[in-house]
C-alpha positions in Angstrom: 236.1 120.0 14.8 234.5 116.4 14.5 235.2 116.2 10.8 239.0 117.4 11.3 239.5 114.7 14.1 238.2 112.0 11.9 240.3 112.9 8.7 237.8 114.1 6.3 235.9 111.0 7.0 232.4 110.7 7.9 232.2 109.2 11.5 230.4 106.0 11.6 226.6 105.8 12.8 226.4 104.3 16.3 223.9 101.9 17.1 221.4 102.7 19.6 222.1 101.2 23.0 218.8 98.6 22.5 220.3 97.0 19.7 224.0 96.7 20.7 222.1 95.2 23.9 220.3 92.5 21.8 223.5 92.0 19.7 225.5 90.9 22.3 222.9 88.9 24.0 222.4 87.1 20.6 226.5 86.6 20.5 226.7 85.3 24.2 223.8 82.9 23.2 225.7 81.4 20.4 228.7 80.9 22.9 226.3 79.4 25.3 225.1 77.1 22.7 228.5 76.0 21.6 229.7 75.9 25.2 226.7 73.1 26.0 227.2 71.7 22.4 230.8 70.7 23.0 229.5 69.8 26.7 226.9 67.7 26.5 229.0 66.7 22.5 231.9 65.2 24.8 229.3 63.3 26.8 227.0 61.9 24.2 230.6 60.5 22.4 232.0 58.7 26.0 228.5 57.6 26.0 228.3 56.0 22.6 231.7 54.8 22.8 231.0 53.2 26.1 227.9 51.3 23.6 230.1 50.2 21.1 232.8 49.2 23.6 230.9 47.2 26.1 228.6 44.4 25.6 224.8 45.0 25.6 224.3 44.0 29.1 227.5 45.8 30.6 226.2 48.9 28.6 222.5 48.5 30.2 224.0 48.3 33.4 226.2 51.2 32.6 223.4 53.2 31.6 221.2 52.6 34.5 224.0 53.3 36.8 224.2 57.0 35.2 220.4 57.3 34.8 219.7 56.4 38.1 223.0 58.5 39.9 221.2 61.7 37.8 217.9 61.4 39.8 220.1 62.1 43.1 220.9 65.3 41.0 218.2 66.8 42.6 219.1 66.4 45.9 222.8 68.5 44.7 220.3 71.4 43.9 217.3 71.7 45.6 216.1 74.4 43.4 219.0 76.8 44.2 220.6 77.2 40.7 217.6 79.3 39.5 217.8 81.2 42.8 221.1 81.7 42.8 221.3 83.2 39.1 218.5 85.7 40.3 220.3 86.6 43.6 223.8 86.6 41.7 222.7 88.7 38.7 221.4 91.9 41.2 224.2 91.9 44.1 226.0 94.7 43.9 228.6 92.2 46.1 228.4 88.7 44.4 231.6 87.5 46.9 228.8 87.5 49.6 226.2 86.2 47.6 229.0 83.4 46.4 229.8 82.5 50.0 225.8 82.0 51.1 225.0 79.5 48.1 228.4 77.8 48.3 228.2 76.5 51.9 224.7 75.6 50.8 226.1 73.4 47.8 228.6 71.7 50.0 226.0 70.5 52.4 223.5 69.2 49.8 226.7 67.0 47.9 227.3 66.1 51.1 223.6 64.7 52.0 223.4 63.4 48.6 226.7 60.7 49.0 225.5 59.8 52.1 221.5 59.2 50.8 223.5 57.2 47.7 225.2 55.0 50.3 222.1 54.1 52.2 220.3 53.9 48.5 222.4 51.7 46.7 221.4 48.1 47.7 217.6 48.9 47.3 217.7 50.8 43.6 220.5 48.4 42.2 219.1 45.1 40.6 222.1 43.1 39.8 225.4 42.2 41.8 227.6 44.4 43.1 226.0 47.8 44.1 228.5 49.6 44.8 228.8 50.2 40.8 225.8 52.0 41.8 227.9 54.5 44.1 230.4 55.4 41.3 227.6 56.8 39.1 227.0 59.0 42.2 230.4 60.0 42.0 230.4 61.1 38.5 227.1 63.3 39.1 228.7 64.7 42.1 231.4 66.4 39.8 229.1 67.2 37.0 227.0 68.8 39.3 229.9 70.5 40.9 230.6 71.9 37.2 227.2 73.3 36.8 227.4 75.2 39.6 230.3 77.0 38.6 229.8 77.7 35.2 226.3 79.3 36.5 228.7 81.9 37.3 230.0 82.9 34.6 226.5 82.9 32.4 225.6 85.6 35.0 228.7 87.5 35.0 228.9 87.3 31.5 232.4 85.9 31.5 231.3 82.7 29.3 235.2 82.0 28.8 236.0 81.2 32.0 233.0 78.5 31.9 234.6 77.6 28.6 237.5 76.8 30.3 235.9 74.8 33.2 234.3 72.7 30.8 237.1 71.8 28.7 239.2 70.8 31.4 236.5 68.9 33.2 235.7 66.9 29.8 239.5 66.7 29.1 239.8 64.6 32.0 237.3 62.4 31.4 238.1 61.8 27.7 241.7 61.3 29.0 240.8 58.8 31.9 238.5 56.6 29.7 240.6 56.6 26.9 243.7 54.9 29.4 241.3 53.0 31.3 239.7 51.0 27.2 243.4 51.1 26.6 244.4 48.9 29.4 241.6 46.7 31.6 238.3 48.2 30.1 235.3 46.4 31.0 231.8 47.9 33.2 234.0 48.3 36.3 236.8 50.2 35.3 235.0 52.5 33.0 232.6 53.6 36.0 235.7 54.1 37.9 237.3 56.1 35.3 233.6 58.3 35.0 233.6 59.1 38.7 237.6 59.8 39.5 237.9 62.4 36.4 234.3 63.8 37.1 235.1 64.3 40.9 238.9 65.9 40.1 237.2 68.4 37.2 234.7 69.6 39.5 237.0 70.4 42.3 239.4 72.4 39.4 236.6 73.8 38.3 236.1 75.2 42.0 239.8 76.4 41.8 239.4 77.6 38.5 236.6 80.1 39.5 238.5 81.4 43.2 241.7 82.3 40.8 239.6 84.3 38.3 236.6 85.7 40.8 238.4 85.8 43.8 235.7 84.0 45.6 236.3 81.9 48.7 236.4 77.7 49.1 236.0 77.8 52.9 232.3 76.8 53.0 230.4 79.6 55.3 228.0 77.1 57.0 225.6 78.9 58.8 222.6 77.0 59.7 220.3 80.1 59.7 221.3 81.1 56.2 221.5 77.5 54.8 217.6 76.6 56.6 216.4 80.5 54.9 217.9 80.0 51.8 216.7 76.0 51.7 213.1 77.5 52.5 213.2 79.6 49.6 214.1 77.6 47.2 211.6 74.7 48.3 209.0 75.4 45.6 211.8 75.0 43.3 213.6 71.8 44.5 210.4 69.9 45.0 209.2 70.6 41.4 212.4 69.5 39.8 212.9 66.2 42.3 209.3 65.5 40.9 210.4 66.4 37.5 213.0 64.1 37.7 211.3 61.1 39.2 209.1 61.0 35.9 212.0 60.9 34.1 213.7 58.4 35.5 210.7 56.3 36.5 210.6 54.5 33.4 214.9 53.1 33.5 214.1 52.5 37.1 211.0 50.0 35.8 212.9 48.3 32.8 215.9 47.5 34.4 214.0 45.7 37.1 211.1 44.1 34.2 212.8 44.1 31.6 216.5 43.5 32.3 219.8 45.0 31.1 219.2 44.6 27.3 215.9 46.4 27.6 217.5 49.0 29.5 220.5 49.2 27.3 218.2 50.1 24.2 216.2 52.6 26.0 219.1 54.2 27.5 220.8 54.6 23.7 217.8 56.5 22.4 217.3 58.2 25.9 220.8 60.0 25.4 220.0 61.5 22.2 216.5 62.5 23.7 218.2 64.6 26.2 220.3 66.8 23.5 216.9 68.3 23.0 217.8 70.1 26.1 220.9 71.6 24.5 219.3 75.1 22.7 216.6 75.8 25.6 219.3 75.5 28.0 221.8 77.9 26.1 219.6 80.0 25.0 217.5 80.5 28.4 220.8 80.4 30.3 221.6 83.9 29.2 218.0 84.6 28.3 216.1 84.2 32.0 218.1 87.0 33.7 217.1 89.5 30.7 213.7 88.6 30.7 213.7 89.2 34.4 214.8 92.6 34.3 212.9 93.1 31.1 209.6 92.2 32.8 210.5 95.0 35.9 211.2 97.4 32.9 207.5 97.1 31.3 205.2 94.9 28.5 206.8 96.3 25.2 210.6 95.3 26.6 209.5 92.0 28.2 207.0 91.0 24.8 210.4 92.0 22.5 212.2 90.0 24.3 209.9 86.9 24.8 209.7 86.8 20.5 213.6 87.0 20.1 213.3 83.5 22.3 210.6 81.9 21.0 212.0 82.6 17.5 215.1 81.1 18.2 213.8 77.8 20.0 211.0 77.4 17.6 213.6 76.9 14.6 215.6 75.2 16.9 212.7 72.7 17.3 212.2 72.0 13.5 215.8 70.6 13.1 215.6 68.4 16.2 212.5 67.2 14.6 213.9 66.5 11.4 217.3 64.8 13.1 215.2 62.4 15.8 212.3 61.9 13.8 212.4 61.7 10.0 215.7 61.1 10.5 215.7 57.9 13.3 217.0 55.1 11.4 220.1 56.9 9.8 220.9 58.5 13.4 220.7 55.2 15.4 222.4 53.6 12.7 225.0 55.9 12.3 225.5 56.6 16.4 225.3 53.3 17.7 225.4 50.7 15.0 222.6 47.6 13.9 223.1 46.0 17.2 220.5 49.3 18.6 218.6 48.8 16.1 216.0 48.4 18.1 216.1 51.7 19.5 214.5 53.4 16.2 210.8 53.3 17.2 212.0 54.7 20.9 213.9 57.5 19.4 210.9 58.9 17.1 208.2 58.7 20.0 210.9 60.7 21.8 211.6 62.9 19.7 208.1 64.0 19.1 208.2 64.4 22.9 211.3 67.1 22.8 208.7 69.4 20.5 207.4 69.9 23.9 210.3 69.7 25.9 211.1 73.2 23.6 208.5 74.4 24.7 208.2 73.8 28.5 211.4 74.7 29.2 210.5 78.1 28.5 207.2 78.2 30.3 208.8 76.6 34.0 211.4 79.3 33.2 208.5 82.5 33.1 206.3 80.2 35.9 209.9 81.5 38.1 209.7 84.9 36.6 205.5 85.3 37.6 206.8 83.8 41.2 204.4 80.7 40.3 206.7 78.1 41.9 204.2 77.0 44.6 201.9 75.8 41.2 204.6 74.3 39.4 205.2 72.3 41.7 201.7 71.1 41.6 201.8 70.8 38.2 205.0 68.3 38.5 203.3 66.6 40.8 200.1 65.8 38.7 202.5 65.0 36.4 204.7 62.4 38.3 201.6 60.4 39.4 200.5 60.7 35.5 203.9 59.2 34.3 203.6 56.2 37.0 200.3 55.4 36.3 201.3 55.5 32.3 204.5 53.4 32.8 202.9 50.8 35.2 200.0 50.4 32.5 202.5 50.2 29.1 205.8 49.0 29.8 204.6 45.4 30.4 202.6 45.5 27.1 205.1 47.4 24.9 208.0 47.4 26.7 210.9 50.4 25.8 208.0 51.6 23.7 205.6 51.8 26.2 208.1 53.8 28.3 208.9 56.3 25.1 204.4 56.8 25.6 204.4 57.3 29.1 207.5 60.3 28.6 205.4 61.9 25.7 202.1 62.1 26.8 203.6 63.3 30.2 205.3 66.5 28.6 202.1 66.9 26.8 200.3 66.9 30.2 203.4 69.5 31.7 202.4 71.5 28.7 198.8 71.9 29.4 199.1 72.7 32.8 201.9 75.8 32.6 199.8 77.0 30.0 196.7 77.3 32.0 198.4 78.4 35.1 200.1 81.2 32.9 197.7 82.7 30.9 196.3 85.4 33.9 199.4 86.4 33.8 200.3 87.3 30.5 196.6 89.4 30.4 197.9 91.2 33.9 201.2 92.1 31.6 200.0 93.3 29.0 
């Protein structure tokens, strides 16, 4: 009967359930690469075209404007995204799950315009602050983006997150564009960052209740928002302290060192941060398996961690070979001679993303082993590290001093996950 139903023709083997599991993990990987590719892709060319556009000081402005409007970032999260993947990837009713987290979100953007208000005399240097308040803006959206496309590296439905992110890009690509066209100088092309980021995050919003059904009448209940707040705590503090050392060191030069210093360390920054691009992806559809993966037992949850490791350890020898060996060609061929003197700042940095690789996996399993309460001590260490380092170099060496303080803080991060990890890999195994 089974040969005369398939026409004389042998039926084809199927694969065992393990590997068509791993295949398609592997495929929605390389969509979530490509997805944050084109992302972050989009970005990095407004960003260099804003270089090239502008002069050197309107660009250094322009870059401390975004730099410092991403340290607020934190205060849009508070350590929920991680907690609302977990919570979101084992409701059997994700509509409920949606509408606690999203009354949450709405109340921390909230808090965060008002803290950029109050904030924006005392961390702006130069004339004008309320530039300052239009990089808030533009993180607002951005962050607003995030959010929803966490739901559909859950859900599985990468598509739809596809589609969020093209139209949130498309808007900005179209607004600056018009805006060079016309009256482009600092002001205008801050204005056309925040009104397209603000507009893409709120389609985005739309976007998801057409596809998911989910509601965008915030459910602000202050028992829920104060429980789920608690929770996430460990979380939010480690990556507000995370952030501060990241940002310490723009914060310093733009007040030492002035716009052009600020301008060259912001050029090589950007290109720093697309180290972030194949951890991101690849742990964005990675961390829930591993979580379920570790309830199922050692020889899953071991299988698993190698597929990852693998894959950001040759993901780590090209971004060596681009921001390293490759410094002078890339700054050359990015920004032009005028950041020339960017070079030296992109190779320490790029040195340093060998161990952003490898510590964006690590705080990923310190979630996993529930050792939040320790990363956050860890970031902590590390924060007062980073100050220390960056008060000390960057009068002496200047960008290059800041580039020092970022590396040997990563190394630190490094040192301290490990150690606070390795019980827990002997209790696994």
């Amino acid at each position: 009967g089974i040969k005369s139903a398939s026409f004389g023709l042998p039926l084809p083997k199927k694969q065992p359930l393990r590997k068509r599991a791993s295949t398609l993990m592997r495929k929605q990987m390389a969509f979530r690469l490509a997805l944050d590719v084109g992302n972050r892709g989009v970005g990095l060319l407004l960003f260099i075209a804003a270089a090239r556009f502008l002069t050197l000081e309107e660009f250094g402005k322009f870059a401390f404007a975004l730099s410092m409007a991403n340290l607020f970032y934190l205060t849009t999260d508070g350590g929920m995204s991680l907690l609302f993947a977990r919570e979101l990837s084992a409701a059997p009713d994700r509509s409920a799950v949606w509408d606690r987290f999203f009354g949450l979100k709405v109340a921390y953007l909230g808090c965060t315009l008002m803290l950029g208000l109050l904030g924006m005399w005392a961390l702006w240097p130069w004339d004008t602050p309320w530039l300052f308040l239009l990089g808030i803006g533009w993180m607002l959206g951005n962050s607003t983006l995030d959010f929803c496309q966490g739901v559909g590296n859950v859900t599985g439905r990468l598509v739809i997150a596809a589609f969020q992110m093209v139209v949130h890009r498309g808007l900005s690509i179209a607004a600056v564009v018009f805006v060079w066209l016309w009256h482009g100088n600092l002001m205008w092309t801050l204005i056309a960052f925040c009104l397209s980021s603000v507009i893409g995050g709120f389609l985005s919003l739309v976007i998801l209740q057409k596809t998911h059904g989910f509601s965008l009448k915030p459910h602000l209940n202050l028992t829920t928002c104060l429980s789920l707040t608690r929770e996430a705590l460990p979380l939010g503090l480690a990556n507000a302290l995370g952030m501060l050392y990241l940002r310490v060191d723009m914060f310093l030069l733009g007040w030492w060192k002035g716009s052009q210093a600020a301008g060259l360390y912001g050029a090589a920054y950007r290109l720093f941060e697309l180290a972030q691009i194949l951890p991101a992806a690849v742990l964005a559809i990675g961390f829930p398996a591993l979580v379920q993966t570790q309830r199922e037992g050692w020889e899953p949850f071991s299988r698993m961690t190698k597929g990852v490791v693998t894959t950001l350890a040759w993901g780590a020898v090209g971004w060596f070979v681009v921001s390293v060996i490759g410094a002078h060609g890339t700054i050359h061929w990015v920004y032009g001679e005028t950041y020339r003197g960017s070079v030296r700042t992109l190779q320490i940095l790029g040195v340093c993303g060998l161990f952003v690789f490898a510590n964006y996996l690590l705080t990923h399993y310190m979630v996993i082993f529930h050792r939040q309460r320790r990363h956050v001590l860890n970031q902590g260490l590390c924060l007062g590290w980073n100050v220390a380092a960056n008060l000390v170099l960057i009068p002496r060496w200047g960008i290059a001093g800041a580039a020092n303080a970022i590396l040997s803080t990563h190394a630190l991060l490094l040192w301290l996950t490990w150690r606070a990890l390795s019980p827990h890999w002997q209790r696994e195994k």
